[in-house]
N, C-alpha and C positions, 0 to 999 in steps of 0.2 A: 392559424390559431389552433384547430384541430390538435396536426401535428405536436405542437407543443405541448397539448396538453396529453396528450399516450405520451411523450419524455415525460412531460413532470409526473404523470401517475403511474410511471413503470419506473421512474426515480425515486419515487414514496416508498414504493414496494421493495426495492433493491435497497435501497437507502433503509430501509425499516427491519432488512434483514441484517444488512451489515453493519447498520448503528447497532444492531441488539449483539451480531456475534464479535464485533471489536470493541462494546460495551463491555461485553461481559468477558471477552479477551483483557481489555485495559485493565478489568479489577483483579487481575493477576497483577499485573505493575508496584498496585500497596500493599499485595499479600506476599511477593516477593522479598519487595526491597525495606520492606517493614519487620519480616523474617530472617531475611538474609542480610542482612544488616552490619555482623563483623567481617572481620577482614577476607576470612574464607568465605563465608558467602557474598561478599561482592567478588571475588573470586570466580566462583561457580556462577554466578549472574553473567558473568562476561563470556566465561567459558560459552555458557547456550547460545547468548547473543551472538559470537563469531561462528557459532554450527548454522544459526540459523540464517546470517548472511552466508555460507557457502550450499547452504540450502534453498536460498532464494535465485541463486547462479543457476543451481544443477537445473533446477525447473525451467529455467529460460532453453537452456539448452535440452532436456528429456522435452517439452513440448514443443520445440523448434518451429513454433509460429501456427501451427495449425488452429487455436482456437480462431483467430482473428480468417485463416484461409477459410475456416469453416463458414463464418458471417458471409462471407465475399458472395463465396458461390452457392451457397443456398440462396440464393437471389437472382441467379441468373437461370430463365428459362428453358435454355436447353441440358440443364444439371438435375437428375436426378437427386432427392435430398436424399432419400435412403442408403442409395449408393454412395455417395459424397460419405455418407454418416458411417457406413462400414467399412468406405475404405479408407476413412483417415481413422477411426480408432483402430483400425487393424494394422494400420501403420505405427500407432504408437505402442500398442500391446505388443509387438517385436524390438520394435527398436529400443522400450522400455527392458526389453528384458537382458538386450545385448549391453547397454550402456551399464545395468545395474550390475551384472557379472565383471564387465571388465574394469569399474570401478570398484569391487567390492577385490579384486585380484594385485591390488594395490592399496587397502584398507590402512596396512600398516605404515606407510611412508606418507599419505594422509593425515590419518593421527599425531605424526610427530611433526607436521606442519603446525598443526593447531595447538601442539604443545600439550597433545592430548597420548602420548606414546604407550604411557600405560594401560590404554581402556582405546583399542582398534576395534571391538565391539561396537564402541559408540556413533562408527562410522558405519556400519552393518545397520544398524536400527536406522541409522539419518537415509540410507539408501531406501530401505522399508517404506519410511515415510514421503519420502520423494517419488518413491512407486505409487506408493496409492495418491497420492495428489496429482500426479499427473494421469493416469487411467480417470481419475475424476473429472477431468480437465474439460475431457468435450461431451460427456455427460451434462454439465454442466451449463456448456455452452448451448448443447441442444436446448436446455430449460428455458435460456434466455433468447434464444430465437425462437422459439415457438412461443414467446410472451408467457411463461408461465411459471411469474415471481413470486406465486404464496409459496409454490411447491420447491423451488427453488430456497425462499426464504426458511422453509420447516428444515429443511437439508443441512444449509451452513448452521443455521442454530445449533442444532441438533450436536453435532458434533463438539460446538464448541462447549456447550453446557458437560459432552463428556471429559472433555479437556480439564475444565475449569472442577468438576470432580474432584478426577482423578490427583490434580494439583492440590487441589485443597486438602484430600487425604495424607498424602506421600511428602509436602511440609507442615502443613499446620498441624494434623491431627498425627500422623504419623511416628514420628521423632516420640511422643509423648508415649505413645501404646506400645513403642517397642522396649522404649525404658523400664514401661511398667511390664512388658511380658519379654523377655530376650530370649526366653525358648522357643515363643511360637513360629509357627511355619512363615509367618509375614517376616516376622525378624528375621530369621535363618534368609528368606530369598531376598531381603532386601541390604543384606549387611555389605556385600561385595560392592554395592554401587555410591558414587557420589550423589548430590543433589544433585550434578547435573543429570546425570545417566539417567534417575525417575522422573526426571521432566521432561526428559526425551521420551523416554514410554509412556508418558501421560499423551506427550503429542501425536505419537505413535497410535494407541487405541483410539485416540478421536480421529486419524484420519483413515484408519482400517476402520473404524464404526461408519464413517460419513460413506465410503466406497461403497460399505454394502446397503448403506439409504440407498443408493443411485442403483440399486439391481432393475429396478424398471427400467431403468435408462438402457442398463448396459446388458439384460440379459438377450436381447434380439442378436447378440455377435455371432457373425458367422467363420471371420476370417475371410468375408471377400475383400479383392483389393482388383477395382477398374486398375490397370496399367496404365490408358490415356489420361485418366484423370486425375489419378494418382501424383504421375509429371507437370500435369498442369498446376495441380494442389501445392507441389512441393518447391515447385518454381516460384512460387508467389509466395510461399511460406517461409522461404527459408531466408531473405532477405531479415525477419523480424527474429529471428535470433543473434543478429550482431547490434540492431536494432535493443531487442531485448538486454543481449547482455550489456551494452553501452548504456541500458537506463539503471541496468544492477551496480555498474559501476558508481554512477550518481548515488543511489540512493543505499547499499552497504557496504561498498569499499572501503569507507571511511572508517568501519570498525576495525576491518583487518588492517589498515593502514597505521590508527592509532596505538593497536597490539604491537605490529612490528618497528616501528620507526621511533615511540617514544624513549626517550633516554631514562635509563633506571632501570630496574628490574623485572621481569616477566610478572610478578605478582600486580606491582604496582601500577603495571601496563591492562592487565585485565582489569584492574578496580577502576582505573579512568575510561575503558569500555564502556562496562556497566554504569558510570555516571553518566555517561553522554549518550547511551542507548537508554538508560530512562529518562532522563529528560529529553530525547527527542520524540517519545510518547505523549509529552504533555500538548504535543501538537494534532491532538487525536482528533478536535471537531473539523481542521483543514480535512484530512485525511479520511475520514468516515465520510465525509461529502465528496472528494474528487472520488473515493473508489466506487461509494454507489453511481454518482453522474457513468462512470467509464463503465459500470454492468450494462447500465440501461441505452448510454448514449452510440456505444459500437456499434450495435445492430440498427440502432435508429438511424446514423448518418448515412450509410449504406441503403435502407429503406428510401431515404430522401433522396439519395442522390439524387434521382431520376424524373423529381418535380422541380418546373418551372421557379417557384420560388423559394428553393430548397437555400439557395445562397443570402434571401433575406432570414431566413428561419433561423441559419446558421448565426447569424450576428442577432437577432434577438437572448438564443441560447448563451452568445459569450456575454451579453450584457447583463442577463438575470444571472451567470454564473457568479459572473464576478464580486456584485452584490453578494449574492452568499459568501462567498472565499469571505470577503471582507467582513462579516456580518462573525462567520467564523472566527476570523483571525483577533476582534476584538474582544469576543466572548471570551478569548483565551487573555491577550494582551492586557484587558483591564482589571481582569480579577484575578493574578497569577499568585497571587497572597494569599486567594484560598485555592486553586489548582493545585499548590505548592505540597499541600498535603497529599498530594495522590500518589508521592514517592516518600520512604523515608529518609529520616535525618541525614543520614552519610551522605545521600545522591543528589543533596540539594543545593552543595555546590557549584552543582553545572546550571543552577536556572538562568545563569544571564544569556543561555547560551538561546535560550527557548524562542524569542523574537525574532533572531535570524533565518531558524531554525520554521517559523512559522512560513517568513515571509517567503523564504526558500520554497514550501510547499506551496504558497499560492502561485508561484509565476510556475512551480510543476502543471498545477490545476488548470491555469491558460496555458499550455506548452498539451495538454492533453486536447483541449477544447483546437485548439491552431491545427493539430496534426492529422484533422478529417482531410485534409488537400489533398496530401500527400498518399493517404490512404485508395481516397476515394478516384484519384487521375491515376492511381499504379505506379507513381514516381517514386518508389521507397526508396531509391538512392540516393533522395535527399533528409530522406529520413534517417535513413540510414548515414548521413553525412553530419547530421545534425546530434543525432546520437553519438557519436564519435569523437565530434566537437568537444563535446558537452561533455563527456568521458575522460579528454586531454587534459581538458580545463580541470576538473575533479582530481585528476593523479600528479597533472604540475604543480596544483596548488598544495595539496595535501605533502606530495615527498618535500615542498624548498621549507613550509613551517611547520609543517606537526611539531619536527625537532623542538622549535623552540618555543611555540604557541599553544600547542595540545589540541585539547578540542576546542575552542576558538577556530582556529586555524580548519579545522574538519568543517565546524560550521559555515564559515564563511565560503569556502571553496564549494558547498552544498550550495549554496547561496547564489554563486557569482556562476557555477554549471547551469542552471536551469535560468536566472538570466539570458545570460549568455544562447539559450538554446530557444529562447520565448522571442530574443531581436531575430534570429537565422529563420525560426520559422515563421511568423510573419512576412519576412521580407521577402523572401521564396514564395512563401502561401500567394501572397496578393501578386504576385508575378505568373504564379501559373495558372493559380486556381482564385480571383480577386473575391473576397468574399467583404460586404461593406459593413465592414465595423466599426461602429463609433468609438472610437479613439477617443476623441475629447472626453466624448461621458464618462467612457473606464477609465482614464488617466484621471479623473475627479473624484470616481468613486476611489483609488488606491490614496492617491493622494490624499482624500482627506482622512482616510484610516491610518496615512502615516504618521498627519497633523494630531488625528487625535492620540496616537502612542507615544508622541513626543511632550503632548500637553500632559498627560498622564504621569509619564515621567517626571518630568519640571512637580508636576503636583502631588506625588508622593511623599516629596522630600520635608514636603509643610504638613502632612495629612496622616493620621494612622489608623484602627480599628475600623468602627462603624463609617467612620468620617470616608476614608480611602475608598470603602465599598460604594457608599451614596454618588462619592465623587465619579468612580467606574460606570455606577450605573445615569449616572446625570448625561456622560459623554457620549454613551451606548444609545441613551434617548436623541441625541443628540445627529449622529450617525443617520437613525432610522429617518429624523424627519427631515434630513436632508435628500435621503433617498425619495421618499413622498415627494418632496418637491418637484424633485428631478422626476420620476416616475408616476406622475398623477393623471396623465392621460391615459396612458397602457395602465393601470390599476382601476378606473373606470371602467375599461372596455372587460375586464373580467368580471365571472358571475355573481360570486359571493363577494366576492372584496370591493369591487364596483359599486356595490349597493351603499359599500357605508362610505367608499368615496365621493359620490354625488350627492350623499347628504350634508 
């Protein structure tokens, strides 16, 4: 119980930083697509959105697995942590430098992939910002292995509130002051650039501002690099970049997929991007939950390994996870009527897409919780087998219907990937590493969050206003006291909430 409770209070704490900076990341979402609204800014909304899935690649690849190697062996006794800690950032401050030059020496053939040919700049700035997030990378990681999530927490904030800024100036207010002033100095240096290009340098100064938060972290660098350790480091590390890139496949291929294979036009190809990259945002309460669970729970599973009852612990965690996903997923599913306004008018075409889209992130959420086996016995060949899978499944699905589905067809193949990858790791898991999880329970908890989205459904169709909201929040009630039911022993044996359950 201990143990559980350092996860749930280092899940608070991560959880408390990340719900605040992808809170306040999300309220770019209605300042965007509320802005950007005609046909060229859903344009340039797409445009970022595909930089930014090739910017979620390039990081898999510039950190080529070393946070996760960094957890491993800062836990094992005969591993120096300081050593470990200089010689894998000294690892990545080279190989960050070599990767950024010889990408930046092909800038221009880049560019004209993304249909970006006039502005190879934009591809210079996207490596910039790919430098500084990954030199922040095990900065980072050190915070969280040494448990220390306020400091951690002030950090990502920090940067995002510059983000969210500098955004807020360069469309909302911007556009406005350069009308009214078109000689000043702001107007002269901002007139070369699209919307996209300033919100690339909006992102840009937040993640050079967050680098230099972490000088505590990173000014102790010497450039030492142990050789024996180094090998050991990179041998274990480097499995989780195919790893890695098989989960980027899952989770942003889909946009680049949609840009290239839809039939029509390049314009009209981006504006259905940007539909389906903002509404796949409306799935922010899944995702704000699995990513704080994955800050806090990496380091934690790894800390447990090596207790006796580390494999009950393990299935308590997917039990109370689950409940939340689900807790999540309705929050969204039942009130999407008023979520609806978190995008504007243009992009809310794609809401039916939202559901699939949800559910898809919760079997991601158990597919994260499943993957300690693998992790923790050094089997990453299965992980890595599993990612691949799940990879296949994404690019088969996506090339035979985008043509004729769009993003439906993205959605679903997101959908039927991490399925698909939650049966393989299971079935592996409890074969190597048997960890006893109550199935029945979590098949009940899903299952009746699917009963109640389908009742939902059925009851919209007679319901509307105030009426639809009460009806959302009646089944949400609904939800929780089933969970009570189910959960009334283990919510006894806790400190605060025990007390009003034995009353």
């Amino acid at each position: 119980m201990a143990s559980l409770k350092s996860l749930a209070s280092q899940t608070v704490w991560y959880g408390m930083s990340n719900i605040a900076s992808r809170f306040l990341n999300y309220l770019l979402t209605p300042l965007l697509t509320y802005l950007l609204a005609d046909a060229a800014g859903m344009q340039h909304y797409g445009e970022l959105t595909l930089l930014y899935a090739a910017i979620a690649f390039a990081n898999v690849i510039f950190t080529y697995g070393m946070e996760t190697a960094y957890f491993r062996f800062s836990h094992q006794k005969d591993v120096n942590r300081e050593t470990l800690y200089q010689t894998s950032l000294s690892s990545l401050v080279f190989s960050t430098f070599g990767l950024c030059l010889l990408l930046w020496l092909f800038r221009r053939p880049i560019a004209g992939f993304f249909e970006l040919a006039a502005f190879p700049y934009y591809i210079t700035w996207c490596l910039w910002i790919i430098a500084f997030d990954t030199l922040a990378a095990l900065p980072f990681a050190r915070l969280r292995q040494e448990g220390r999530p306020r400091r951690y927490a002030l950090v990502k904030v920090s940067g995002i509130v510059v983000n969210i800024a500098c955004t807020v100036w360069v469309i909302g207010y911007g556009p406005g002051y350069i009308a009214a002033h078109p000689e000043s100095l702001y107007a002269r240096w901002a007139a070369p650039y699209t919307a996209t290009g300033l919100l690339l340098l909006c992102n840009l100064a937040a993640s050079a501002f967050t680098f230099l938060m972490l000088f505590p972290e990173w000014k102790s660098l010497r450039f030492r690099v142990d050789k024996a350790l180094w090998g050991k480091v990179l041998a274990y590390a480097l499995p989780f970049v195919i790893i890695g890139l098989g989960g980027m496949v899952n989770e942003t291929m889909d946009r680049i997929l949609l840009q290239k294979l839809l039939p029509g036009t390049e314009e009209a190809a981006k504006q259905t991007v940007a539909i389906y990259s903002a509404n796949y945002k409306l799935a922010i309460f899944i995702t704000l939950f699995i990513q704080a669970f994955r800050m806090a729970a990496e380091p934690f599973f790894f800390r447990e390994a090596g207790n006796e009852n580390a494999h009950k612990t393990y299935a308590r965690v997917m039990n109370w996870f689950v409940i939340t996903l689900c807790l999540a997923l309705l929050t969204t599913v039942l009130f999407l009527d008023v979520w609806k306004y978190m995008v504007g008018a243009p992009y809310r075409s794609g809401l039916g897409i939202v559901p699939i889209l949800l559910w898809a992130n919760v079997c991601l959420g158990i597919y994260y919780n499943l993957s300690v086996w693998y992790k923790n016995t050094g089997k990453l060949q299965y992980g890595t087998a599993i990612t691949l899978i799940g990879a296949a499944v994404t690019l088969v699905l996506n090339a035979l219907f985008i043509p004729r589905f769009g993003m439906w067809a993205a959605a679903w193949a997101t959908f039927a990937a991490y399925f698909v990858m939650v049966l393989l790791s299971l079935m592996w898991g409890q074969k190597f590493y048997p960890v006893p999880y109550d199935l029945r329970r979590i098949g009940g908890y899903l299952g009746a969050a699917l009963a109640l989205q389908f009742l939902h459904l059925f009851l919209r169709l007679h319901l509307s206003g105030i009426w639809l909201l009460l009806e959302g929040a009646v089944l949400f009630g609904a939800f929780l006291l089933f969970v009570f039911w189910k959960e009334k022993e283990g919510l006894g044996r806790m400190p605060v909430v025990g007390k009003l359950v034995r009353k």
